[in-house]
N, CA, C and O of each residue as an XYZ file, in Angstrom:
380
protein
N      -0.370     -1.558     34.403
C      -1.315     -0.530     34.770
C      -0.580      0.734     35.179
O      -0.980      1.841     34.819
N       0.309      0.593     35.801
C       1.093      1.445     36.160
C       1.877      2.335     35.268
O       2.034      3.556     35.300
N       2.286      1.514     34.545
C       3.130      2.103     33.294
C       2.145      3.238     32.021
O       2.587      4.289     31.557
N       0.746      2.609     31.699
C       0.277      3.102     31.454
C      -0.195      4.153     31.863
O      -0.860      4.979     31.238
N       0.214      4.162     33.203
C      -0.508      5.619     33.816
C       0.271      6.655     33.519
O      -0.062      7.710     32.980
N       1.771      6.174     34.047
C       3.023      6.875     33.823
C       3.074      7.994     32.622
O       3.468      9.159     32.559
N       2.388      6.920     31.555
C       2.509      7.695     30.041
C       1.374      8.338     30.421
O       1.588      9.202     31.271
N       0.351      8.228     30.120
C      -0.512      9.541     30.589
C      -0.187     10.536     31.563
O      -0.926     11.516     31.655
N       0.526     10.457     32.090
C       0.888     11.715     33.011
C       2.124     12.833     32.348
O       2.140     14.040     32.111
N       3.162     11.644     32.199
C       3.867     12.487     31.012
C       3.114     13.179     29.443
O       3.520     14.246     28.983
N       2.264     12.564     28.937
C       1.620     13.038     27.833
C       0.966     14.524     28.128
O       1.081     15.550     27.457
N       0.275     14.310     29.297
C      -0.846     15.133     29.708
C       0.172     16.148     30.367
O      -0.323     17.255     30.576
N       1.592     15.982     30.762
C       2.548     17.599     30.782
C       2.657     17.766     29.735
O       2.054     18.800     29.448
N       3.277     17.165     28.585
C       3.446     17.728     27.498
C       2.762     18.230     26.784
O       3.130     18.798     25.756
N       1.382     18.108     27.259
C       0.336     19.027     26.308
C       0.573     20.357     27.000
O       0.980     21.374     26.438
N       0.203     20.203     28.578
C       0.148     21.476     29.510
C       1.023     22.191     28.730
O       0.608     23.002     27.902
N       2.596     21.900     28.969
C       3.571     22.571     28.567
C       3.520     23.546     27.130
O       3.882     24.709     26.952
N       3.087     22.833     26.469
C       3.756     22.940     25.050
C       2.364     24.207     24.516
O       2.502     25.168     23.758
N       0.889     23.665     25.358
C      -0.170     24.901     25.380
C       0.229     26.124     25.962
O      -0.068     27.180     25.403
N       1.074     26.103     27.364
C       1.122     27.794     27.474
C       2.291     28.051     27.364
O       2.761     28.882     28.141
N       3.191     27.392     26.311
C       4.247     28.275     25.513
C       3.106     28.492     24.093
O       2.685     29.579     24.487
N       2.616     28.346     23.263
C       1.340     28.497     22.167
C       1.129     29.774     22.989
O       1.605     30.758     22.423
N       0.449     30.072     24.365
C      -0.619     30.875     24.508
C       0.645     32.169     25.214
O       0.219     33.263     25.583
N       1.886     31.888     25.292
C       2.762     32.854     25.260
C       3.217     34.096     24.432
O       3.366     35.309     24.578
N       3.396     32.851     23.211
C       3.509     33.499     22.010
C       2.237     34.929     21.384
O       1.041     34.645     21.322
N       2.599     35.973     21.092
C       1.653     36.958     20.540
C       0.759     36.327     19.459
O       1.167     35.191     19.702
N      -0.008     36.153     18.597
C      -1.024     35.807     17.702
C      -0.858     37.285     16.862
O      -1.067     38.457     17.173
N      -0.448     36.707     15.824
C      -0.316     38.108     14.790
C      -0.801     37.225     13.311
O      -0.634     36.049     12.988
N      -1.348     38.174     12.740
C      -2.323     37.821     11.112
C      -1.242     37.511     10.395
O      -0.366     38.318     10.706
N      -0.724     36.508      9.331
C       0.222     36.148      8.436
C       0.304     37.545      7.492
O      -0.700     38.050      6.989
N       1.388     37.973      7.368
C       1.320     39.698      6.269
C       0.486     38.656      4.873
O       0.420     37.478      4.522
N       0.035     39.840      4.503
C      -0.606     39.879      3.289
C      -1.836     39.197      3.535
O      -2.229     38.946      2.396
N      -2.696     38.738      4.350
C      -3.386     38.603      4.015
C      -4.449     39.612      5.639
O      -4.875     39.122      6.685
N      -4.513     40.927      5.180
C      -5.248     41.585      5.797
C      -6.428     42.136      5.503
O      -7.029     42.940      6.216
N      -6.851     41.624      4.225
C      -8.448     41.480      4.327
C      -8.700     40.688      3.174
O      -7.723     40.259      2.561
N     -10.052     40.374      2.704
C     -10.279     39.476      1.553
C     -10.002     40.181      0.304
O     -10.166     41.372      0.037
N      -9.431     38.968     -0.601
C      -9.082     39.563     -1.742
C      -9.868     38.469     -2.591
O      -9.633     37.319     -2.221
N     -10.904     38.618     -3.833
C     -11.690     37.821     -4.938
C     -10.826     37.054     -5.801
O     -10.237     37.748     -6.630
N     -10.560     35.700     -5.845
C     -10.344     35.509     -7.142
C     -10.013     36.210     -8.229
O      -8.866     36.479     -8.588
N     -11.016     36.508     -8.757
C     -11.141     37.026     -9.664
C      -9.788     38.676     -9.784
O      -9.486     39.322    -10.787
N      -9.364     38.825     -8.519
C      -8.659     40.308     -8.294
C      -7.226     39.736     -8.104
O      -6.295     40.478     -7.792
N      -7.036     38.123     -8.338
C      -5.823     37.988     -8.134
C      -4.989     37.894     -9.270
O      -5.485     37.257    -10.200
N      -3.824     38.369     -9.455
C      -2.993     38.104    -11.026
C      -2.839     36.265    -11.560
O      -2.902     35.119    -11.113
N      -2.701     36.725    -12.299
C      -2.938     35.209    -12.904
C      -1.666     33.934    -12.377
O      -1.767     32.712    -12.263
N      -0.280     35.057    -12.098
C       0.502     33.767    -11.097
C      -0.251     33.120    -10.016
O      -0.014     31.923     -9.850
N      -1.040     33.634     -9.313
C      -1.688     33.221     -8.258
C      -2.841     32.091     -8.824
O      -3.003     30.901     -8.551
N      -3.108     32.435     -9.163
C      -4.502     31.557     -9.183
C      -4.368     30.239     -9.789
O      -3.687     30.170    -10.812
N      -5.031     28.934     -9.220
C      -4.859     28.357     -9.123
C      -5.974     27.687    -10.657
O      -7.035     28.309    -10.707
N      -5.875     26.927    -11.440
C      -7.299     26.179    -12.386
C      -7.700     25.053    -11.619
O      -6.922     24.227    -11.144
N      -8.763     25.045    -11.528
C      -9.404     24.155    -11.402
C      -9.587     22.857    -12.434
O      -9.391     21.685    -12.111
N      -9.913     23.222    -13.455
C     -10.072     21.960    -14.736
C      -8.917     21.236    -14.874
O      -9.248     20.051    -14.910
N      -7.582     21.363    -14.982
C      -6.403     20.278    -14.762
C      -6.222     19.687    -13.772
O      -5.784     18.548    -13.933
N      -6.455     20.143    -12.369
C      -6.392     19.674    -11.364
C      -7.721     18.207    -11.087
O      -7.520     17.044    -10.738
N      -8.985     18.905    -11.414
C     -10.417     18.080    -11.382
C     -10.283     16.617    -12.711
O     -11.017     15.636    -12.587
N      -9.104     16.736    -14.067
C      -9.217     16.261    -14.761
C      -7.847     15.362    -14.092
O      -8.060     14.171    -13.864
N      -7.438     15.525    -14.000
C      -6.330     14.922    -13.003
C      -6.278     13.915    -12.148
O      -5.688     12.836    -12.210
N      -6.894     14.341    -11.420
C      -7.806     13.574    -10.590
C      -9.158     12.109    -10.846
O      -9.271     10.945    -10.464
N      -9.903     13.013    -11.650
C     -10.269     11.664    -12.635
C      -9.371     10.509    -13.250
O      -9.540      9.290    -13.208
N      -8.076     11.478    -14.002
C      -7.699     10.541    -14.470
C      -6.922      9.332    -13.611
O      -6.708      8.176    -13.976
N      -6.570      9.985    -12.342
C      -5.719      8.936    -11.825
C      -6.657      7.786    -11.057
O      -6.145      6.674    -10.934
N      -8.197      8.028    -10.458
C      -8.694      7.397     -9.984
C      -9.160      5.888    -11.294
O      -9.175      4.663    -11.172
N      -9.465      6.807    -12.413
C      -9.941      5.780    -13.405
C      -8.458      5.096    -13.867
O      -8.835      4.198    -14.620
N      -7.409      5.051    -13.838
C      -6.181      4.343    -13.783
C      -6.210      3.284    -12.907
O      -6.574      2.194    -13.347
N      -5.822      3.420    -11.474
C      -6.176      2.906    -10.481
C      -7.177      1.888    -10.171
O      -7.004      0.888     -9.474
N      -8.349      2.290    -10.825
C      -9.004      1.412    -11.088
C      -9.410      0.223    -12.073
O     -10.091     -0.784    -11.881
N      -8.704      0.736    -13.261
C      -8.191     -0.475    -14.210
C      -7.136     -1.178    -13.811
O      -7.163     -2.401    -13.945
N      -6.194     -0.636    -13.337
C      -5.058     -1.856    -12.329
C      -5.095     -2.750    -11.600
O      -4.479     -3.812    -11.515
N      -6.561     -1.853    -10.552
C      -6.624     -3.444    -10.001
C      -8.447     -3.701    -10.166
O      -9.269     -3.861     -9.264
N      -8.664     -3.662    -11.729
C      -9.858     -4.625    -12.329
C      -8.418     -5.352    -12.993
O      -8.144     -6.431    -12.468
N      -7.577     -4.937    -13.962
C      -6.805     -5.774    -14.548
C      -6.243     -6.641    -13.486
O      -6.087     -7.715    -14.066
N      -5.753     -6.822    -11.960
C      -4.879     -7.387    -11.191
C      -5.990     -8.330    -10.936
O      -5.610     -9.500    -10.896
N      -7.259     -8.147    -10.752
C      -8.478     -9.024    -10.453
C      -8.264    -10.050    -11.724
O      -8.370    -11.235    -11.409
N      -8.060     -9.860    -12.714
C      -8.457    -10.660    -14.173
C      -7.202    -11.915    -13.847
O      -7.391    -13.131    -13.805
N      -5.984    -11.219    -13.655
C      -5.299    -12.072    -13.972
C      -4.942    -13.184    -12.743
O      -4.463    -14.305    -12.909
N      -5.320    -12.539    -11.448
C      -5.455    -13.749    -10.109
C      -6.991    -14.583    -10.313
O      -7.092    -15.799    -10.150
N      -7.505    -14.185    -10.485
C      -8.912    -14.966    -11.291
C      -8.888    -16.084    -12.392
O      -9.560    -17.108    -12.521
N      -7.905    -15.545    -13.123
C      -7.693    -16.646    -14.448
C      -6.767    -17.384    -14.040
O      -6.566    -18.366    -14.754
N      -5.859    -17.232    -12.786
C      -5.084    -17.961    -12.397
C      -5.553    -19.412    -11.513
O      -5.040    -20.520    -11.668
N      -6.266    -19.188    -10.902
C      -7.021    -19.721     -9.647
C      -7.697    -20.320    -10.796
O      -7.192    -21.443    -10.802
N      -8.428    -20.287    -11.665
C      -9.047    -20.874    -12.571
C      -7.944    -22.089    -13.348
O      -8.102    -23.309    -13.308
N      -7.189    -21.586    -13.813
C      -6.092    -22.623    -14.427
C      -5.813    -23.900    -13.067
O      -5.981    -25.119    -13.106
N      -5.372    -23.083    -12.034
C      -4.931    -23.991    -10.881
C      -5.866    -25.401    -11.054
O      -5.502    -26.530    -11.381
N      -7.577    -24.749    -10.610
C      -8.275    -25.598    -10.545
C      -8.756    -26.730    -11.614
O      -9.325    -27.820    -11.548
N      -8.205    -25.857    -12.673
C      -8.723    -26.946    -14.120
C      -7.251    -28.388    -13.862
O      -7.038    -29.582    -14.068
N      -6.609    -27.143    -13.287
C      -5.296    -28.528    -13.095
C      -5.361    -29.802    -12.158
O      -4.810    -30.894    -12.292
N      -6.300    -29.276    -11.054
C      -6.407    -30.399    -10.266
C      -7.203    -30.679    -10.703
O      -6.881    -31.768    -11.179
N      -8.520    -30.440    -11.044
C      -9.634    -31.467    -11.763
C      -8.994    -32.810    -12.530
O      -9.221    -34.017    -12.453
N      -8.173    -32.068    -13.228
C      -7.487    -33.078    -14.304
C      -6.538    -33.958    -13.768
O      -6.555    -35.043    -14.348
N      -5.514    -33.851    -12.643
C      -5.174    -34.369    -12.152
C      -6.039    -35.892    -10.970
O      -6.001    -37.120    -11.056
N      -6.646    -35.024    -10.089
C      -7.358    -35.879     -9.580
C      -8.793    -36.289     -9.691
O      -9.754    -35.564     -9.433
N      -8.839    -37.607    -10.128
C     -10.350    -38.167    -10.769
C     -10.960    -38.254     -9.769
O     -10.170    -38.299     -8.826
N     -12.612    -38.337     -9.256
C     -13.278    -38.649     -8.512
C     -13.090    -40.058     -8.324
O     -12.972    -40.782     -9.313
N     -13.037    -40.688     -6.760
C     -12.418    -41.784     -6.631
C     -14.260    -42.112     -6.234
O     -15.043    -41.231     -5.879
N     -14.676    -43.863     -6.450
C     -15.545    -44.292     -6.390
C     -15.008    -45.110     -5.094
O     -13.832    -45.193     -4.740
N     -16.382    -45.819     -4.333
C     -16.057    -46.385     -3.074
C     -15.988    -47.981     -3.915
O     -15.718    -49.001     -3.281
């Protein structure tokens, strides 16, 4: 109990601390970006497509998801073999 407190007390300086060095520091706007700029107004290095990125994305989820439907098939057909093996192995014993 104690120990746990310990750490909360140390945690709870290190926030104190570490907030009014943050609220020390001046707050200044990153250069370049001092007012809005459109899409559409940015040169074409900048801008980012959307359609490779969105197709991308599809594609890796629908990957992913055949890996493990395929990883399902083959622990499935496995567990299946297992069991055909013991069937065959052990007969139903009568009293």
């Amino acid at each position: 109990m104690k120990r746990s407190l310990r750490w909360l007390l140390v945690v709870l300086c290190i926030v104190c601390i570490t907030d009014r060095v943050s609220e020390a520091q001046p707050k200044q706007p990153p250069r370049g970006q001092d007012e809005f700029v459109p899409v559409n107004d940015l040169p074409p290095s900048e801008q980012l497509p959307a359609a490779p990125l969105l197709v991308a994305a599809y594609a890796f989820v629908w990957v992913v998801l055949f890996a493990y439907v395929w990883s399902l098939w083959r622990r499935l057909g496995q567990v299946e073999r297992e069991i055909a093996q013991l069937d065959a192995r052990g007969q139903p014993r009568t009293r």
